[in-house]
Backbone as JSON, one array per atom type, in Angstrom:
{
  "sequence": "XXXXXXXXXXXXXXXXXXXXXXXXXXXXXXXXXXXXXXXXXXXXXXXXXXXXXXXXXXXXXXXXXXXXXXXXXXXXXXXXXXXXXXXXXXXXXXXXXXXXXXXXXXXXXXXXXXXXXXXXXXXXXXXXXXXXXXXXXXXXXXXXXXXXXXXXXXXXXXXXXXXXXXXXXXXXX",
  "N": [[16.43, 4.65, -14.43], [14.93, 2.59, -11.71], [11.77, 1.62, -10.93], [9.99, 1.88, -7.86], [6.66, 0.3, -6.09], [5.26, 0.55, -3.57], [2.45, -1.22, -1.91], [0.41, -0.72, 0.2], [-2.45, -2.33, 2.33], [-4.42, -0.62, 4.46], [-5.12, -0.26, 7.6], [-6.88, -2.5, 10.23], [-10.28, -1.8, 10.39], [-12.82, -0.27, 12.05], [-16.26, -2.07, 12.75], [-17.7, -1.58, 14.14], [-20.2, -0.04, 14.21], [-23.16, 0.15, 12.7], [-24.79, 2.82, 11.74], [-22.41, 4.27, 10.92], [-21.27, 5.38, 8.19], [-18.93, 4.1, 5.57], [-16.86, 5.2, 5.3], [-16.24, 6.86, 6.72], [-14.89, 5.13, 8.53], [-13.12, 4.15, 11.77], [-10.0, 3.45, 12.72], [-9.46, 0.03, 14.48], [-8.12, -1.23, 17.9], [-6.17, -3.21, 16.96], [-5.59, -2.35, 14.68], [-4.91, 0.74, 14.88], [-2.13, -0.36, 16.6], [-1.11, -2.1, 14.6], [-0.14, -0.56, 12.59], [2.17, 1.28, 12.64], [3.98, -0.88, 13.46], [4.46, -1.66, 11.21], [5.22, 0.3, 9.95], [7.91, 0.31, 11.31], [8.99, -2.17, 10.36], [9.21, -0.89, 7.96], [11.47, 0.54, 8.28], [13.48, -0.73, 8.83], [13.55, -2.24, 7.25], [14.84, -0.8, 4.56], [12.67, 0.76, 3.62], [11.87, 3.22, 1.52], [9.92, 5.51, 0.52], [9.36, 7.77, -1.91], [7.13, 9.25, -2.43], [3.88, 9.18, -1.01], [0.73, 8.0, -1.52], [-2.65, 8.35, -0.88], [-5.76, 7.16, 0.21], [-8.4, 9.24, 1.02], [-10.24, 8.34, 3.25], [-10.86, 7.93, 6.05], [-9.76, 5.44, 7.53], [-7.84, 4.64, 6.28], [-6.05, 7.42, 6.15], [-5.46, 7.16, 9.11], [-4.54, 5.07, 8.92], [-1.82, 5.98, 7.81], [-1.09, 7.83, 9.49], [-0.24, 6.41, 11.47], [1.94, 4.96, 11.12], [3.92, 6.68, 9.47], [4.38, 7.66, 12.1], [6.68, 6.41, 12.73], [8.07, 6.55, 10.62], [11.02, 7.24, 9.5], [11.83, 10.93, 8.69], [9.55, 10.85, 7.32], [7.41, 10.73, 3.74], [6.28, 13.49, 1.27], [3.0, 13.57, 1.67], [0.0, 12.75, -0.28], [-3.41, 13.15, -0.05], [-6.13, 11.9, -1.4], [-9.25, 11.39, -2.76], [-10.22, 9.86, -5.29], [-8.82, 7.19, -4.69], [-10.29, 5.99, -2.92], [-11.41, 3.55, -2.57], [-10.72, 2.72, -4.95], [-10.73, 0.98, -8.46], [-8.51, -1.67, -9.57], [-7.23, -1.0, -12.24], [-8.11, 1.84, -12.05], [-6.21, 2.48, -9.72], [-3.61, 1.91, -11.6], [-3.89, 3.41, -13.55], [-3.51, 6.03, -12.38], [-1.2, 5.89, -11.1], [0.73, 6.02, -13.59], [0.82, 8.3, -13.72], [2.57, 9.8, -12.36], [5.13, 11.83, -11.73], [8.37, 11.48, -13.51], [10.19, 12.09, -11.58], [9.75, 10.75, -9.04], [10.76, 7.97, -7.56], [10.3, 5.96, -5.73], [6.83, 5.03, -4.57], [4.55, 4.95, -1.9], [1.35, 3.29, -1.75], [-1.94, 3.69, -0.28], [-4.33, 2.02, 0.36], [-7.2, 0.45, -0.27], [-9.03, -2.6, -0.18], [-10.96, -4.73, -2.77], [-9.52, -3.63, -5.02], [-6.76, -2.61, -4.32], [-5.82, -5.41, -4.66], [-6.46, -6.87, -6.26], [-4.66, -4.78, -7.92], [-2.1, -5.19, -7.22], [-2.01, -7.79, -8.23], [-2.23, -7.57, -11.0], [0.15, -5.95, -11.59], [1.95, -7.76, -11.35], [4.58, -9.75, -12.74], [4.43, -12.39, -13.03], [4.06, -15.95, -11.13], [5.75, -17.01, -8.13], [6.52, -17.75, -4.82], [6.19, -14.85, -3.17], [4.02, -13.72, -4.77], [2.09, -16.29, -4.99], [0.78, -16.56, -1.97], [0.5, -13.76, -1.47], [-2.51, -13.7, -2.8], [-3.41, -15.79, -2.11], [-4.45, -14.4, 0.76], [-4.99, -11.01, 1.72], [-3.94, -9.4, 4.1], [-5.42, -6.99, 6.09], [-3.19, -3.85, 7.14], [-1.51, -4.82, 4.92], [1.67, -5.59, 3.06], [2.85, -4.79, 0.14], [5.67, -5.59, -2.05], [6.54, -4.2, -5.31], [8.54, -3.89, -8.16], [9.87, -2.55, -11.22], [11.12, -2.2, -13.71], [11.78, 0.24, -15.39], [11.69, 3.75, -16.83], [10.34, 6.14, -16.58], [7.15, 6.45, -15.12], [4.68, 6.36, -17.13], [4.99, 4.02, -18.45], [4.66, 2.19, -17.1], [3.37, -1.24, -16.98], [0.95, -3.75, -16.96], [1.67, -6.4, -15.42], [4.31, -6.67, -15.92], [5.73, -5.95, -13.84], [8.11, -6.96, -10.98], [6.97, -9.05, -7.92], [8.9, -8.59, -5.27], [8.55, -9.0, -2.71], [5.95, -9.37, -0.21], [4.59, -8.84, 3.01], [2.89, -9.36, 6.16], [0.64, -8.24, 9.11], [0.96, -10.09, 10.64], [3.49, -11.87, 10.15], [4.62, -10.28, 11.81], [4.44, -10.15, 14.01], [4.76, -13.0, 14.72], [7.84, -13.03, 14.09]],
  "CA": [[16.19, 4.45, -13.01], [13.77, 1.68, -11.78], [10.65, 2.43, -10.18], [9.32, 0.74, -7.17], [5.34, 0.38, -5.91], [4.45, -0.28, -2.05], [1.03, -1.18, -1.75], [-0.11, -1.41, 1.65], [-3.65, -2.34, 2.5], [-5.13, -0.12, 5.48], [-4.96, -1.38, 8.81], [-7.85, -3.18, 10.72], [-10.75, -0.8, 10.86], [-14.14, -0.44, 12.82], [-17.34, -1.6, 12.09], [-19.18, -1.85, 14.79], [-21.5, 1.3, 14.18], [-23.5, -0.21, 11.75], [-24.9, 3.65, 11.3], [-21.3, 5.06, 10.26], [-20.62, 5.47, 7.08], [-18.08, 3.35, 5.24], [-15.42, 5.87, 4.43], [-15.8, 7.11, 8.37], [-14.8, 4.1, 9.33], [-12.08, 4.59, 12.31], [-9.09, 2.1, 12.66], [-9.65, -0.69, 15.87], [-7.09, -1.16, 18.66], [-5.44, -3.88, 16.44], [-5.25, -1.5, 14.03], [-3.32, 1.05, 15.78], [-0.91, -1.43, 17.11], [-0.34, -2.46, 13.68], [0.35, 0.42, 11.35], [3.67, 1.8, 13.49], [4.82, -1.66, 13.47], [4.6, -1.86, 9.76], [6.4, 1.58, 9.87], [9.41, -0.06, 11.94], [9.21, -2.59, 9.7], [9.72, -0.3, 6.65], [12.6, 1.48, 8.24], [14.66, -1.8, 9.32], [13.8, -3.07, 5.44], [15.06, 0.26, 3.96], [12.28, 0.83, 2.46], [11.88, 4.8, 2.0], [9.05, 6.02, -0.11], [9.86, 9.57, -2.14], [6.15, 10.09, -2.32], [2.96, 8.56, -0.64], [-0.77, 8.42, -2.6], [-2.93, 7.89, 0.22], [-7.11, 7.37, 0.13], [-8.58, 10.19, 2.13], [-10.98, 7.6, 3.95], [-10.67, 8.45, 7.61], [-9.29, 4.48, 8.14], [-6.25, 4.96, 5.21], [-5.48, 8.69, 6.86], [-5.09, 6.89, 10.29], [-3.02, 4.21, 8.84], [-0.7, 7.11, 7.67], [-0.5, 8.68, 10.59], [0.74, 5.77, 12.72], [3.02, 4.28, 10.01], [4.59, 7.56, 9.47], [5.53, 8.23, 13.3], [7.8, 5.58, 12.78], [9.01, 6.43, 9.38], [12.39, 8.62, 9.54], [11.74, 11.63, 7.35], [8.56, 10.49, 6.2], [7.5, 11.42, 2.5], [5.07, 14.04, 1.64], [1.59, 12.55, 1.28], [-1.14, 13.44, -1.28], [-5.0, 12.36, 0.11], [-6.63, 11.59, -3.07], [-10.69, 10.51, -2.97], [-10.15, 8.71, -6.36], [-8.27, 6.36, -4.07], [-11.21, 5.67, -2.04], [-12.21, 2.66, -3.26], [-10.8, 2.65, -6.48], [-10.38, -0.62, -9.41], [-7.14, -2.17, -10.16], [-7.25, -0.21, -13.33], [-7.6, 3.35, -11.67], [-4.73, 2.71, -9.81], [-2.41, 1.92, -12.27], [-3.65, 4.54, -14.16], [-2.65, 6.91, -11.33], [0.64, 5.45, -11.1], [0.87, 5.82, -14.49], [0.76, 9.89, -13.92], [3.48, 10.28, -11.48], [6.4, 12.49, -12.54], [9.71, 10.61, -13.27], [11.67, 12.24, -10.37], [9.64, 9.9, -8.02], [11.72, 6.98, -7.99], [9.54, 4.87, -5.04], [5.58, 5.59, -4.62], [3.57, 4.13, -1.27], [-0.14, 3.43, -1.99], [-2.25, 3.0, 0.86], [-6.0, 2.09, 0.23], [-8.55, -0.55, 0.33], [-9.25, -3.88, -1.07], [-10.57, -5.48, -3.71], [-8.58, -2.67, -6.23], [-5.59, -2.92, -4.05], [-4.69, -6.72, -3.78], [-6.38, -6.6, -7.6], [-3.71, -4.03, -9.24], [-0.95, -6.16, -6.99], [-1.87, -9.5, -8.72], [-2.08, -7.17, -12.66], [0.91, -5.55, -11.8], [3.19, -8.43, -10.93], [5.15, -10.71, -13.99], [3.7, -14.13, -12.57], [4.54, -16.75, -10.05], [6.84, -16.93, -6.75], [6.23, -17.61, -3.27], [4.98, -13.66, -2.54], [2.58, -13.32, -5.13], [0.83, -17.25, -3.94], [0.52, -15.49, -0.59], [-0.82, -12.87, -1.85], [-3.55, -14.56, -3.81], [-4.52, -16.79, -1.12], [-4.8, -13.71, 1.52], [-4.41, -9.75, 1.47], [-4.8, -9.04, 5.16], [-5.21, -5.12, 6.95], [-1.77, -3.26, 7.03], [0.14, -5.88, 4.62], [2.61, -4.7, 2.45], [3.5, -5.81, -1.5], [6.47, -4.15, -2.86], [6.64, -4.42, -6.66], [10.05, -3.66, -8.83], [9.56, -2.58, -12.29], [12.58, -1.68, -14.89], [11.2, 1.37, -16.55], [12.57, 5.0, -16.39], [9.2, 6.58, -16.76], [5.85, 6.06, -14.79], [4.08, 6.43, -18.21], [5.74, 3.36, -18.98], [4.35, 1.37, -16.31], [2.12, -1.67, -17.45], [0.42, -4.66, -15.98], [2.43, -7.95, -15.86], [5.73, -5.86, -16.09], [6.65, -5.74, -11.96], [8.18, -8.33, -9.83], [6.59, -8.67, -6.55], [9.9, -8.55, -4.58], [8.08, -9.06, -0.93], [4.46, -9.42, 0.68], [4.65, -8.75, 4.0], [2.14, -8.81, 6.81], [1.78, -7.61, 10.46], [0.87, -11.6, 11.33], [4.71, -12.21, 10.42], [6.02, -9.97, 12.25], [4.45, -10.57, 15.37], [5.52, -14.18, 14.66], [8.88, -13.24, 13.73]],
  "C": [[14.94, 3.59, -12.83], [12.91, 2.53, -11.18], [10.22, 1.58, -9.11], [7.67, 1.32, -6.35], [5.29, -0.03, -4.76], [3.14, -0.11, -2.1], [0.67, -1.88, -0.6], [-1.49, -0.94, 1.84], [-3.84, -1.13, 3.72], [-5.08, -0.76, 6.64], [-6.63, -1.85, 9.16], [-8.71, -1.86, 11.4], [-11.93, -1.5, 11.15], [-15.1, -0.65, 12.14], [-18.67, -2.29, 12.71], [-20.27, -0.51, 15.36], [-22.44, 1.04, 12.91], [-24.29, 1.38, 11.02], [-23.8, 4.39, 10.34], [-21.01, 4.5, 8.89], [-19.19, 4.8, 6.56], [-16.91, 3.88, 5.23], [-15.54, 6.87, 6.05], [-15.18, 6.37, 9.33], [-13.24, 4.31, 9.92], [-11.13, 3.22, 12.41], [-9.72, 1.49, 13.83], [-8.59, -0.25, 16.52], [-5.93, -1.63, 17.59], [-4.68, -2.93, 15.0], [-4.14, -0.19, 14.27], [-2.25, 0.73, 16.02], [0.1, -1.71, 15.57], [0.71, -1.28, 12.53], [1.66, 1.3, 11.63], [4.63, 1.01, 13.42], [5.23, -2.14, 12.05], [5.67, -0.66, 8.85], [8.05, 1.28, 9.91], [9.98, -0.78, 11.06], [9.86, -2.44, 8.27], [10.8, 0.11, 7.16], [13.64, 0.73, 8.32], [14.9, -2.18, 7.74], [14.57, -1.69, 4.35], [14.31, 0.76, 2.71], [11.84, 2.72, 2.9], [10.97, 5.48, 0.9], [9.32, 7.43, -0.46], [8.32, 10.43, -2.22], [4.81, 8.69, -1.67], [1.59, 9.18, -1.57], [-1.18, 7.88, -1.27], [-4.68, 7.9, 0.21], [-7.53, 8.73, 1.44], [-9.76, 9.61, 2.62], [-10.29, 8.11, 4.93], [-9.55, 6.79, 7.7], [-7.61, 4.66, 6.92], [-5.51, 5.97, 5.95], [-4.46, 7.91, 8.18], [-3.94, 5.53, 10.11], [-1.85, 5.29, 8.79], [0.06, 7.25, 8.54], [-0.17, 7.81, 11.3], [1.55, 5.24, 11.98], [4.01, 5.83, 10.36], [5.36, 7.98, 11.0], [6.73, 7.45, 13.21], [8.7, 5.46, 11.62], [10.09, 7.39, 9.76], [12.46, 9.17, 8.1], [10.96, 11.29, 6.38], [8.01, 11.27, 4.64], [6.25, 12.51, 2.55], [3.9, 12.95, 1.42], [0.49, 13.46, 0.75], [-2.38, 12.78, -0.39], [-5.72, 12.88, -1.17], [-8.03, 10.98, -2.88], [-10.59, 9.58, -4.13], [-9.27, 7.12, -5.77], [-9.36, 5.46, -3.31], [-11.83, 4.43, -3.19], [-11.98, 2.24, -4.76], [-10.13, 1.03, -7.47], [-9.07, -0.75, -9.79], [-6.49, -1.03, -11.22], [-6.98, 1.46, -12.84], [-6.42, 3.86, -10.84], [-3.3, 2.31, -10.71], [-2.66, 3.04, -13.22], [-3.11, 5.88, -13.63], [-1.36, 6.99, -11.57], [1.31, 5.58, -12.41], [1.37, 7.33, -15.09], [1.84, 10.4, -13.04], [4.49, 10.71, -12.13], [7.63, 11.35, -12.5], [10.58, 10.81, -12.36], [10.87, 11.22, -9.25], [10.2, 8.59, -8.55], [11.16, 5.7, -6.84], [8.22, 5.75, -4.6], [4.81, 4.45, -3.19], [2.32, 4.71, -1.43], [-0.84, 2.78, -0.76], [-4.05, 3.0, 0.5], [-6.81, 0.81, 0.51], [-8.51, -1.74, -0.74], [-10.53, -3.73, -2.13], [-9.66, -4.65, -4.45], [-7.43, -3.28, -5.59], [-4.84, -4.22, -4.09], [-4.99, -7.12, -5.86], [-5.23, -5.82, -8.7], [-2.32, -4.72, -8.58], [-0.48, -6.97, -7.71], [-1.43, -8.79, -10.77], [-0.84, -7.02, -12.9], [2.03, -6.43, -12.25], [3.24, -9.58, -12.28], [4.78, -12.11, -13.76], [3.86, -14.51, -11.4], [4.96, -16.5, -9.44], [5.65, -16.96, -5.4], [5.19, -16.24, -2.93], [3.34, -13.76, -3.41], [1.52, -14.91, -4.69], [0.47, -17.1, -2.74], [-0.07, -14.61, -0.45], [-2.38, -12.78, -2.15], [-4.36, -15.06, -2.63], [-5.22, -15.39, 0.25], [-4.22, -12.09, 1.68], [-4.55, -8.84, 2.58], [-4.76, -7.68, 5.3], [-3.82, -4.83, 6.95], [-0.61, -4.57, 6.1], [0.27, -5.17, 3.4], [3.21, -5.49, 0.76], [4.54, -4.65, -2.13], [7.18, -4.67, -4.42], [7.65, -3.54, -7.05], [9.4, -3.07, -10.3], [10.8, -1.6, -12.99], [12.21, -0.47, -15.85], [11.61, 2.56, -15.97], [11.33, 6.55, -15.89], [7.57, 5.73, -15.96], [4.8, 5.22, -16.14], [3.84, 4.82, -18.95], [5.21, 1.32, -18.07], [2.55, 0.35, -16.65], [1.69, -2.84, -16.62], [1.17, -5.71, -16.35], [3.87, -7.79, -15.77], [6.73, -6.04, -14.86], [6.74, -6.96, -11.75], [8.18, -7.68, -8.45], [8.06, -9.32, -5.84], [9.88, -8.84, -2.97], [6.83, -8.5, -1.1], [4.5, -9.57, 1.7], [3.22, -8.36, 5.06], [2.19, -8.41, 8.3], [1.38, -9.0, 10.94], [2.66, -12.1, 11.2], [5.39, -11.34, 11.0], [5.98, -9.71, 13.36], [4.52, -12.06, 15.52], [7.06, -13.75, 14.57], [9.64, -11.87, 14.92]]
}
């Protein structure tokens, strides 16, 4: 059975309290707006996550929670601090721990790691991943393929990025 990886950034969070703390940081308006529509987006694309990893940053949480109103039969969701912020490397080592009955995994956390274990994960070239590369905006979405039966199994270079999606195309489109 394959395995597939959504890695969606966080939506567009606040930061105009220059007192608040980084990992308090609450989504914006735009933010809001977006993370429901990235939801709709998943449900029209059939994409259906059997488990979510999710940073327990206040701005990741609140992506969740507006993505998910719009998911049908959303998955459970883990909040994980090792997420918060974590290197390319610690998430694939994560991903690396997931039981074999999950068969699709959404990751929702923060940049540099996140757009970093995108670019490790993925087998080279194509359209998504130069898109990627050049820009990894708030709520956008990379969904990586990988032929392996086992998490364990899961290495860098291995996935094809199958779609990069953001919410700029799809209030263009």
């Amino acid at each position: 059975m394959a395995k597939t990886v959504l890695l969606l950034r966080h939506a567009k969070s606040s930061r105009d309290d220059p007192e608040m703390a980084d990992f308090d940081r609450p989504l914006t308006g735009r933010g809001r707006r977006d993370a429901p529509r990235m939801g709709e987006w998943m449900t029209g694309a059939g994409l259906k996550p059997d488990l979510v990893l999710c940073s327990d940053a206040r701005r990741a949480r609140e992506t969740w929670a507006g993505l998910s109103e719009t998911l049908r039969n959303p998955a459970p969701v883990l909040y994980e601090r090792g997420l918060y912020m974590a290197s390319a490397k610690a998430l694939c080592r994560r991903l690396q721990r997931l039981p074999s009955t999950v068969g699709s995994v959404l990751v929702i956390g923060h940049n540099p790691g996140l757009e970093e274990a995108a670019e490790a994960l993925a087998d080279g070239g194509g359209e998504a991943l130069e898109r990627l590369r050049r820009k990894y905006p708030t709520a956008a979405l990379a969904r990586l393929e990988f032929d392996v039966s086992d998490w364990a199994r899961l290495e860098p270079g291995t996935g094809r990025l199958t779609q990069f999606t953001t919410p700029g195309e799809l209030t263009a489109g």
